[in-house]
C-alpha positions in Angstrom: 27.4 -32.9 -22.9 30.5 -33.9 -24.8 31.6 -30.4 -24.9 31.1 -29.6 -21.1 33.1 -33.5 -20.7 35.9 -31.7 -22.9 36.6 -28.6 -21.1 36.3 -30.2 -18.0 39.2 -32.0 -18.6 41.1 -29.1 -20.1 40.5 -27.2 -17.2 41.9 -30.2 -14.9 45.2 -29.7 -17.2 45.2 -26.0 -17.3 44.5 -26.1 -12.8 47.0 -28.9 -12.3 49.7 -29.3 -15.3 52.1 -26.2 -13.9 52.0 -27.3 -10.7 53.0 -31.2 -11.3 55.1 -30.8 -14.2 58.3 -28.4 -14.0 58.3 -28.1 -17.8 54.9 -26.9 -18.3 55.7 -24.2 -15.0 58.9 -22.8 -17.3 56.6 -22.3 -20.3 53.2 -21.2 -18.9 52.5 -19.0 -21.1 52.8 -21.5 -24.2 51.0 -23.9 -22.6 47.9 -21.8 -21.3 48.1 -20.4 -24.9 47.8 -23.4 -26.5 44.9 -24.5 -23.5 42.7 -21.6 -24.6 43.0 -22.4 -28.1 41.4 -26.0 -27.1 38.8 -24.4 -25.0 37.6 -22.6 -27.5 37.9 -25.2 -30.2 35.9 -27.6 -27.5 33.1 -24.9 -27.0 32.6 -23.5 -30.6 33.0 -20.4 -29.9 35.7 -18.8 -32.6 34.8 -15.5 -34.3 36.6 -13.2 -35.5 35.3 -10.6 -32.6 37.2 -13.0 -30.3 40.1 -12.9 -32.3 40.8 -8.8 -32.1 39.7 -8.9 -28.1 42.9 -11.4 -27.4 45.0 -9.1 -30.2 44.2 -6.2 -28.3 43.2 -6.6 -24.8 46.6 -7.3 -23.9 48.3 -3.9 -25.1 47.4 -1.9 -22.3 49.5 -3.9 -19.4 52.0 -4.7 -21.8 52.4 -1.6 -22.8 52.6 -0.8 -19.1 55.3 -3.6 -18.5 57.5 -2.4 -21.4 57.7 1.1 -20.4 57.8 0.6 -16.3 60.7 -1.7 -16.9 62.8 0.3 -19.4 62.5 3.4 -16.6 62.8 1.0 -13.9 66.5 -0.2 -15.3 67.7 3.5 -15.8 66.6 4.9 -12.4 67.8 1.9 -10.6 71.2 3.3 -9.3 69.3 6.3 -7.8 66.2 4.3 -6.6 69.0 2.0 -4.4 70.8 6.0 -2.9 67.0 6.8 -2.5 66.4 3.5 -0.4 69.6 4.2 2.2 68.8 7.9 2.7 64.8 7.0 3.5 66.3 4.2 5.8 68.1 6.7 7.4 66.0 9.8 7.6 63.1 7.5 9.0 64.1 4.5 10.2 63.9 0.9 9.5 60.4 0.2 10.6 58.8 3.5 9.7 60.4 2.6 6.3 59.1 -0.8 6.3 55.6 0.1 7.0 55.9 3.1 4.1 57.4 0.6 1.3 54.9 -2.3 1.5 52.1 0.3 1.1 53.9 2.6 -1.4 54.4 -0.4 -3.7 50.8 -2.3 -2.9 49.2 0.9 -3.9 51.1 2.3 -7.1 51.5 -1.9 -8.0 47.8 -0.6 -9.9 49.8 1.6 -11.7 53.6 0.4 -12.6 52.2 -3.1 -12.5 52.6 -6.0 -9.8 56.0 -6.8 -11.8 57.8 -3.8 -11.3 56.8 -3.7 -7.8 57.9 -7.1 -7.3 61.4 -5.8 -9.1 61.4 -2.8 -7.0 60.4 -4.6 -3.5 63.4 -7.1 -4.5 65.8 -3.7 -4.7 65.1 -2.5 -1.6 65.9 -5.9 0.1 68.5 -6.4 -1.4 69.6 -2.8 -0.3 68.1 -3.3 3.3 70.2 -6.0 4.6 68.4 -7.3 6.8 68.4 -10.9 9.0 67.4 -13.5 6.5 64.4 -14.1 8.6 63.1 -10.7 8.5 64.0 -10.1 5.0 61.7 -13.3 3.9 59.2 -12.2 6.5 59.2 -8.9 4.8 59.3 -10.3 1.1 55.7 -12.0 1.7 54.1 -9.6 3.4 55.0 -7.2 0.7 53.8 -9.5 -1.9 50.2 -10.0 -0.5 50.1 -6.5 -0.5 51.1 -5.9 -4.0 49.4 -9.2 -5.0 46.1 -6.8 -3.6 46.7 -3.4 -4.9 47.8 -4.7 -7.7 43.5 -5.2 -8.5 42.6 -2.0 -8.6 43.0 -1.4 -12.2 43.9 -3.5 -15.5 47.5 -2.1 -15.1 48.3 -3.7 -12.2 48.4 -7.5 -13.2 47.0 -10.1 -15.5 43.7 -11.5 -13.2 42.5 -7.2 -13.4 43.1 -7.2 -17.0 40.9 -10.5 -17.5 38.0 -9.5 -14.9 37.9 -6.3 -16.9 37.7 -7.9 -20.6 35.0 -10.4 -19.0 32.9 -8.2 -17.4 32.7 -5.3 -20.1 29.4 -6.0 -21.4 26.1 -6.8 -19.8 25.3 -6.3 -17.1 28.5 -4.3 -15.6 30.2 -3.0 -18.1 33.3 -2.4 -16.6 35.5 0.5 -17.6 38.7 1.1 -16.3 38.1 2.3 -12.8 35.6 -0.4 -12.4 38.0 -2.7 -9.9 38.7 0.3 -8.4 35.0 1.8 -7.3 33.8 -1.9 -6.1 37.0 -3.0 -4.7 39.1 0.2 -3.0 36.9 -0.7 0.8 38.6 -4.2 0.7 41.8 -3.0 -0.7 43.0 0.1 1.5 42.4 -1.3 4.4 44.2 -4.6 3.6 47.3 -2.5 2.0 47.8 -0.8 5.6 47.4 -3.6 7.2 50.5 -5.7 5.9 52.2 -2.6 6.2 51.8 -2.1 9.6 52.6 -6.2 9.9 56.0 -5.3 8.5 56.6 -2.6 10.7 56.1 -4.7 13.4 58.4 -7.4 12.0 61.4 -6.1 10.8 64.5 -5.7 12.9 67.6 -3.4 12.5 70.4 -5.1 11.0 71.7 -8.7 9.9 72.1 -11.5 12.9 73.1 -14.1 10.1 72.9 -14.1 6.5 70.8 -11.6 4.3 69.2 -12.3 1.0 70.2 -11.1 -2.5 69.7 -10.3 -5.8 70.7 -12.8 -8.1 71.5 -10.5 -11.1 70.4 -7.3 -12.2 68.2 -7.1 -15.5 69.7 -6.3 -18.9 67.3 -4.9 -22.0 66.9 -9.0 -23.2 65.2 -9.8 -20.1 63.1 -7.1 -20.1 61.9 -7.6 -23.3 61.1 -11.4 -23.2 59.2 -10.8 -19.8 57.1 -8.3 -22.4 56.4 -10.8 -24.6 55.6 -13.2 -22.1 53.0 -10.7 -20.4 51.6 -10.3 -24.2 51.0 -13.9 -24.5 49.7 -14.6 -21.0 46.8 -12.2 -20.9 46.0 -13.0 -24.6 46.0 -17.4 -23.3 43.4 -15.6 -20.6 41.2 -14.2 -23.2 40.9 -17.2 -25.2 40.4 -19.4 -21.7 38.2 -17.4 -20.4 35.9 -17.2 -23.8 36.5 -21.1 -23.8 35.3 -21.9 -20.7 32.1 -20.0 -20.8 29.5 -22.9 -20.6 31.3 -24.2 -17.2 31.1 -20.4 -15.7 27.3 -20.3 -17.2 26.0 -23.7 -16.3 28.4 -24.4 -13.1 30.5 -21.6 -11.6 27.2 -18.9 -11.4 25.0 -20.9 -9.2 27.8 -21.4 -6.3 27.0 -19.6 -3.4 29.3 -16.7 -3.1 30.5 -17.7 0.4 31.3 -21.3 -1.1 33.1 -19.1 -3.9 35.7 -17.1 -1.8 37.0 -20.7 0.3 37.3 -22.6 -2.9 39.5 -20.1 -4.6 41.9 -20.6 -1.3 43.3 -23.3 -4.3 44.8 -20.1 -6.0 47.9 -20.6 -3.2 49.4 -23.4 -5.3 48.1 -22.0 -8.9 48.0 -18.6 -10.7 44.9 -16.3 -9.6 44.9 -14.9 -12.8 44.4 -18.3 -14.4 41.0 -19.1 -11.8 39.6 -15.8 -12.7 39.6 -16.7 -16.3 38.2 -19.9 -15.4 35.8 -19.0 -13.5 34.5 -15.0 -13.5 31.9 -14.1 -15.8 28.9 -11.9 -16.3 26.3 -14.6 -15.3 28.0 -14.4 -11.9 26.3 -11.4 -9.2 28.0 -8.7 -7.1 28.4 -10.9 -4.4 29.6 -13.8 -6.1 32.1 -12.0 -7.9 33.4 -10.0 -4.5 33.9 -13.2 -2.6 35.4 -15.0 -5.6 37.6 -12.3 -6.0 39.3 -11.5 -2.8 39.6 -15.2 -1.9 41.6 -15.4 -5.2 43.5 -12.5 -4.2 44.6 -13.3 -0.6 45.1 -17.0 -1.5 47.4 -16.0 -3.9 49.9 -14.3 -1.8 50.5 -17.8 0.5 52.6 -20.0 -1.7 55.4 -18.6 -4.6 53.2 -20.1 -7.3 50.1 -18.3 -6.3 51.3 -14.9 -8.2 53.2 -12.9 -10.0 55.2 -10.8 -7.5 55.3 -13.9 -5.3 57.5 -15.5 -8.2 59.3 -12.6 -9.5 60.5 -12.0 -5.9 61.5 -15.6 -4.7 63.2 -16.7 -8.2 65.4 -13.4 -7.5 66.2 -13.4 -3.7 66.2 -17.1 -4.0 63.9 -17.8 -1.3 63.2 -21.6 -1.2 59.2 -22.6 -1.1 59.9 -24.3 2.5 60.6 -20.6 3.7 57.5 -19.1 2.0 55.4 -21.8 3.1 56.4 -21.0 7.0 55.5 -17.1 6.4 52.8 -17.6 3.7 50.3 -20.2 4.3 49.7 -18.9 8.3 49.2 -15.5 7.4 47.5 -15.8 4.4 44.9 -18.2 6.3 44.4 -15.2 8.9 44.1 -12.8 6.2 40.8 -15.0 4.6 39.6 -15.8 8.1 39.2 -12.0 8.9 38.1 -10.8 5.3 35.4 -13.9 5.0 34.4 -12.7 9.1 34.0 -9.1 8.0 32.2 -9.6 4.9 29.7 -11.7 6.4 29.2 -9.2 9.4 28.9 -5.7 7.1 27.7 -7.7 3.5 29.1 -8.2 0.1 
């Protein structure tokens, strides 16, 4: 009992810390670090098994991170020609519609980062009314923030699910996001991209947004080591909270699931799924829980990674977010949870 008392009350710090305090926010990753070391502490469950998975587990996204960036800084004088001659050739809605889907669907591959850095170029390239630009920003960002799933590339709440789930009974490979979650996915990608085609307007009635500075080789390597440290802090949280996810989390209903996790719009989705997915949990548990972690996410900044990434560059105040965010993120759960009840999950 005393342990369950204990990580209860760590995972009340670890759900509500970055969101109250600004200095836990800036260091996120030390702090979750040092939360899963506690949680594992609290729940006796240090071996040296555990030790290699948190060593290793996050070298694949890093990895990924390292080299997307890197590439990313080199090419981005002829990514920002490439932007203005597409604008051109198709126009600004046709090019609307094709960059939200382009980057929610290769977000799996590059990572939701360098889409977020990428989706942050072309805005900045776009010049667009302020309005639209924002518009545009979010609905990009729930779509990345959803592609982004599809494999243990694409962001740190994949790369947990995947470490969780690799043993009984799912054993999850690589591909495993992608074969149970592409139906949801797709569809969802178009979607927002046919949103910002609808949205976006040719050229600026006011002020625009823009990039705050580019990137140099320092920043791309502390954001690396950052993504080491975060997904390794997931490891050792999700390990640590275990008995919660066993005793608790597996015998919620899956419909229950999916509107709890709307709570991922004010804190990180990856951080929930560590909390709270695990192989105790079914197929339709885990599908609900999932994608209400995933859409939520997209409806404040601190809900994800691109969300983040793209408002600390363009400096788009949470107010402005919030107007764009939280009403069509809402929509977005209302027709997912309608649909999955009417076809099954």
């Amino acid at each position: 009992m005393l342990t369950i008392v204990a990580l209860f009350a760590i995972l009340i710090l670890v759900l509500f810390l970055p969101f109250l305090v600004k200095k836990v926010e800036e260091n996120l990753e030390i702090f979750l670090f040092t939360m899963g070391l506690l949680a594992v502490t609290a729940s006796a469950q240090w071996a040296w098994p555990l030790v290699f998975e948190g060593l290793v587990e996050p070298i694949k996204i890093t990895l990924a991170v390292l080299i997307a960036g890197l590439l990313f800084k080199f090419l981005r004088p002829a990514a920002r020609k490439a932007v203005g001659a597409a604008v051109s050739a198709i126009g600004i809605k046709a090019f609307a519609f094709a960059i939200v889907v382009l980057l929610g669907f290769v977000s799996s591959v590059v990572t939701a980062i360098i889409s977020a850095l990428l989706l942050v170029e072309v805005i900045d390239c776009m010049k667009l009314d302020r309005e639209d630009e924002i518009k545009l920003v979010v609905v990009a960002c729930f779509a990345i923030g959803m592609g982004a799933v599809l494999t243990p590339l694409g962001e740190p709440l994949a790369t947990i699910v995947i470490s969780k789930l690799k043993g009984e009974p799912y054993h999850a490979s690589f591909w495993f996001l992608f074969e149970e979650f592409w139906h949801y996915v797709v569809p969802g990608v178009l979607a927002f991209g046919v949103l910002a085609a609808v949205i976006v307007k040719k050229g600026p009635e006011g002020d625009t947004l823009s990039e705050d500075r580019a990137e140099g080789i320092p920043d791309i390597l502390l954001r690396t080591a950052k993504t080491y440290l975060f997904v390794m802090a997931l490891v050792f949280l999700g390990t640590g909270f275990k008995p919660i996810i066993d005793a608790y989390i597996s015998k919620l209903p899956p419909e229950g699931l999916f509107w709890i996790n709307s709570i991922s719009a004010i804190l990180d989705n990856a951080t929930l799924a560590a909390a709270e997915v695990g192989p105790s949990m079914s197929e339709s548990q885990l599908a609900y829980a999932l994608l209400g972690l995933i859409i939520a996410g997209g409806m404040l900044i601190p809900g994800n990674i691109p969300n983040i990434i793209a408002a600390g560059k363009l400096r788009i105040k949470s107010k402005e977010w919030i107007r764009v965010g939280v009403p069509l993120g809402a929509a977005a759960m209302v027709i997912y949870f309608a649909a999955m009840l009417a076809f099954g999950a």
